[in-house]
PAZAPA-4460 file (N, C-alpha, C; in steps of 0.05 Angstrom, whole numbers, plus 32768, in hexadecimal, padded with zeros to 4 digits):
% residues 86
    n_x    n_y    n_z   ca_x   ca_y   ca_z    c_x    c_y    c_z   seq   type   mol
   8011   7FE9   8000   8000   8000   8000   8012   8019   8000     1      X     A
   800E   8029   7FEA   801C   8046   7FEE   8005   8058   7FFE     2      X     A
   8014   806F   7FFF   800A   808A   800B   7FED   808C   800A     3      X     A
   7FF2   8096   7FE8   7FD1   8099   7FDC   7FB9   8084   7FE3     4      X     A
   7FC2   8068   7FDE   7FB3   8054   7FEE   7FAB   8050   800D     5      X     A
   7FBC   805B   8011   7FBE   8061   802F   7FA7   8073   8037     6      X     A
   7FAB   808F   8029   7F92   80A0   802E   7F79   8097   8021     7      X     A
   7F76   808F   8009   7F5C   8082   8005   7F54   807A   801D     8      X     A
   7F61   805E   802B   7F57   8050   803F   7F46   805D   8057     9      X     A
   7F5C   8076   8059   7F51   8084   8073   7F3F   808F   806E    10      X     A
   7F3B   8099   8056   7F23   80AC   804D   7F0C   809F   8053    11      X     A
   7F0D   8084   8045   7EF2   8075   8044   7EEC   8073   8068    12      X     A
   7EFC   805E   8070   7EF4   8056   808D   7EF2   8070   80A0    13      X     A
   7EF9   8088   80A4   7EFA   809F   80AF   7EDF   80B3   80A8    14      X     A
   7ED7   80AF   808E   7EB8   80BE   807D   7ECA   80D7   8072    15      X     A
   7EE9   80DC   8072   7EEE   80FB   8070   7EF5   80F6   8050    16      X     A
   7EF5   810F   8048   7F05   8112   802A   7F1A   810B   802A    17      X     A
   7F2B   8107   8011   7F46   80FF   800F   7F4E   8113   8012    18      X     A
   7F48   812A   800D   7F5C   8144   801D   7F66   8143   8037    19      X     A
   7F4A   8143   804B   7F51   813F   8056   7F68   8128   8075    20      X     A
   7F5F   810D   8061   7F65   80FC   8067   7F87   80F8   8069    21      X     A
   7F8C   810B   8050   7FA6   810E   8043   7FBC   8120   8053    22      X     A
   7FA5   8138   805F   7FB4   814E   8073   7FBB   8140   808D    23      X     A
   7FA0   8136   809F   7FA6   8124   80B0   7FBF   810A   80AF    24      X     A
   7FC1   80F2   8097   7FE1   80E2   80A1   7FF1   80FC   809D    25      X     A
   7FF6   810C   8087   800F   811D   808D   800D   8125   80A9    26      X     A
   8004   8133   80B0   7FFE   8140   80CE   8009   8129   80DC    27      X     A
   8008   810F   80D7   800B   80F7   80F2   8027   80F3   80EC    28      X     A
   802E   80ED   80D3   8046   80E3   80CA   805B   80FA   80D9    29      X     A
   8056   8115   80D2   8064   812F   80DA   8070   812A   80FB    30      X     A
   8051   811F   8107   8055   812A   812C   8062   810D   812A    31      X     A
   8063   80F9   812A   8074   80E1   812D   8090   80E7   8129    32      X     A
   8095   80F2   810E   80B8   80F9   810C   80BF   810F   811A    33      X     A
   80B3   811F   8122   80BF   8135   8132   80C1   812B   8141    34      X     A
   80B5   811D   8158   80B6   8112   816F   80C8   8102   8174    35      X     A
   80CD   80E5   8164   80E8   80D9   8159   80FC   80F2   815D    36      X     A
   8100   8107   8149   811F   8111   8148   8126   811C   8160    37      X     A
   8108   8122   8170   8118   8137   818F   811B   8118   819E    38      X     A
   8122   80FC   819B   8128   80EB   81AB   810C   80E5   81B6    39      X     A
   80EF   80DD   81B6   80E3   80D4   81C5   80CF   80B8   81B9    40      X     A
   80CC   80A7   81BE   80BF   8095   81B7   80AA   809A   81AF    41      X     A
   809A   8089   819B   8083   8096   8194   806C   8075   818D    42      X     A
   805F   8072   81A9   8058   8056   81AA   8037   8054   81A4    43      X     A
   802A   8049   818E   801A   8041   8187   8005   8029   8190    44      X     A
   7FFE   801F   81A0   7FF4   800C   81A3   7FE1   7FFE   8192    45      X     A
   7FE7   7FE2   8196   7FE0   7FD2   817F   7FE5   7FDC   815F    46      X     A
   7FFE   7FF0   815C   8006   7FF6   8144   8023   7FEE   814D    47      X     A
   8034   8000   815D   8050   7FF5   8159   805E   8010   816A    48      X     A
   8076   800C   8163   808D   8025   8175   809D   8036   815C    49      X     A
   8097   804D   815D   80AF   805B   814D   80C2   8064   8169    50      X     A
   80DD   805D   815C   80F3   8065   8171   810B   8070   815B    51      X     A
   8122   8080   816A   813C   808C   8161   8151   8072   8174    52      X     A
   8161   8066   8169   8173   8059   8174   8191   805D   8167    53      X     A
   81AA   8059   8175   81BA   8062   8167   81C6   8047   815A    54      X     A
   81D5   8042   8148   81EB   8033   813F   8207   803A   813E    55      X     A
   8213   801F   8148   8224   802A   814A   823A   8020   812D    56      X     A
   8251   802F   8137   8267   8026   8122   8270   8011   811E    57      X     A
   8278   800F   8107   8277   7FED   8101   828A   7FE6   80E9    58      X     A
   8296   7FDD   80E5   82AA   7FD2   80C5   829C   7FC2   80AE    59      X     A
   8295   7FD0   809D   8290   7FC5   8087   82A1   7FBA   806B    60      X     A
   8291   7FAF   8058   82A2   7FA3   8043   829A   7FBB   8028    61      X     A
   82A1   7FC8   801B   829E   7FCB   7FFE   8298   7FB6   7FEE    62      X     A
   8289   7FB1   7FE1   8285   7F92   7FD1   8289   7F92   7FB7    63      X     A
   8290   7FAF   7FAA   829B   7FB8   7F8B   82B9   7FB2   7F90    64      X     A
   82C8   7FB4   7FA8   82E8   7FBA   7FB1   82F3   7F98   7FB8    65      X     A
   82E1   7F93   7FDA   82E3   7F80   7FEA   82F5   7F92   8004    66      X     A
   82F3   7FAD   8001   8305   7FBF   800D   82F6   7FBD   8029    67      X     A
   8309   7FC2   8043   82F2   7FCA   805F   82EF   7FEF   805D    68      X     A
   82DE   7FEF   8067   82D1   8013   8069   82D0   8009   8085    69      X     A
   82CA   8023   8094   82BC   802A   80A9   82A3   8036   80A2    70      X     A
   8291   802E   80B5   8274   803A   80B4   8273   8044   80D0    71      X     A
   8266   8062   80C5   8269   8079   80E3   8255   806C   80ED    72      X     A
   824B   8075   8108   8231   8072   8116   8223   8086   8110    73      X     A
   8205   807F   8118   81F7   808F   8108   81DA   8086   8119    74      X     A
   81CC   8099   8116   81AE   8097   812A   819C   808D   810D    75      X     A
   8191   807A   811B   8175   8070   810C   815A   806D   810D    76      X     A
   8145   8072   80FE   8133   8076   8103   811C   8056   810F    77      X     A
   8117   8054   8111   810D   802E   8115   80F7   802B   8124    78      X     A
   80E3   8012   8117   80CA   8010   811F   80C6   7FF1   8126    79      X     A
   80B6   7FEB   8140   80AE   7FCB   8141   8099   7FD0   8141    80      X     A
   808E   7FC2   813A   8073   7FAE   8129   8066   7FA6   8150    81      X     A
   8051   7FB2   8153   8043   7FA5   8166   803F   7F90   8166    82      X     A
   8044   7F74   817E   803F   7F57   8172   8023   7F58   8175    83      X     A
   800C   7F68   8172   7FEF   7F58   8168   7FE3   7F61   814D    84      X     A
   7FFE   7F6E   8142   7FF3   7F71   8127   8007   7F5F   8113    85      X     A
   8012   7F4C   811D   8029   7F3E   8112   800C   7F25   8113    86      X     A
***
C-alpha cells in the first residue's frame, strides 16, 4: 500500500474527504518524526514503537574492492511491529 492508498483507506473508514484525510496522516506522520528527532519514543498501541537508537561503529567490506572501510556511527530511525498485529 502506498500513501495515496493509504489515504483512500482513511477517507472511506473515517467519512472525511481525501483532502482531508490526506492533511490529517501528514499532520501524524510530521508529529511522530519530530518527536523521534527531539529523542522521545513514540508508542502506539496495538500498532507498534517509533524510536531513535544509535549505531554504533563498525568495519565494513567494499564489495566492488573487497577493501575494509570504516562505518561512522550514526543515529537511526526504527520501528517494532506490535506483537498483535504480527
Amino acid at each position: 500500500m502506498n500513501k495515496t492508498e493509504l489515504v483512500n483507506a482513511v477517507a472511506a473508514k473515517a467519512g472525511l474527504t481525501k483532502v482531508d484525510a490526506k492533511k490529517a496522516l501528514d499532520a501524524t506522520v510530521e508529529a511522530i518524526v519530530e518527536a523521534v528527532k527531539k529523542g522521545d519514543k513514540v508508542a502506539l498501541v496495538g500498532f507498534g514503537t517509533f524510536a531513535k537508537t544509535k549505531r554504533a561503529a563498525r568495519q565494513g567490506v567494499n564489495p566492488a574492492t573487497g577493501a575494509k572501510i570504516k562505518i561512522a556511527a550514526k543515529e537511526v530511525f526504527k520501528f517494532k511491529a506490535s506483537s498483535s498485529i504480527l
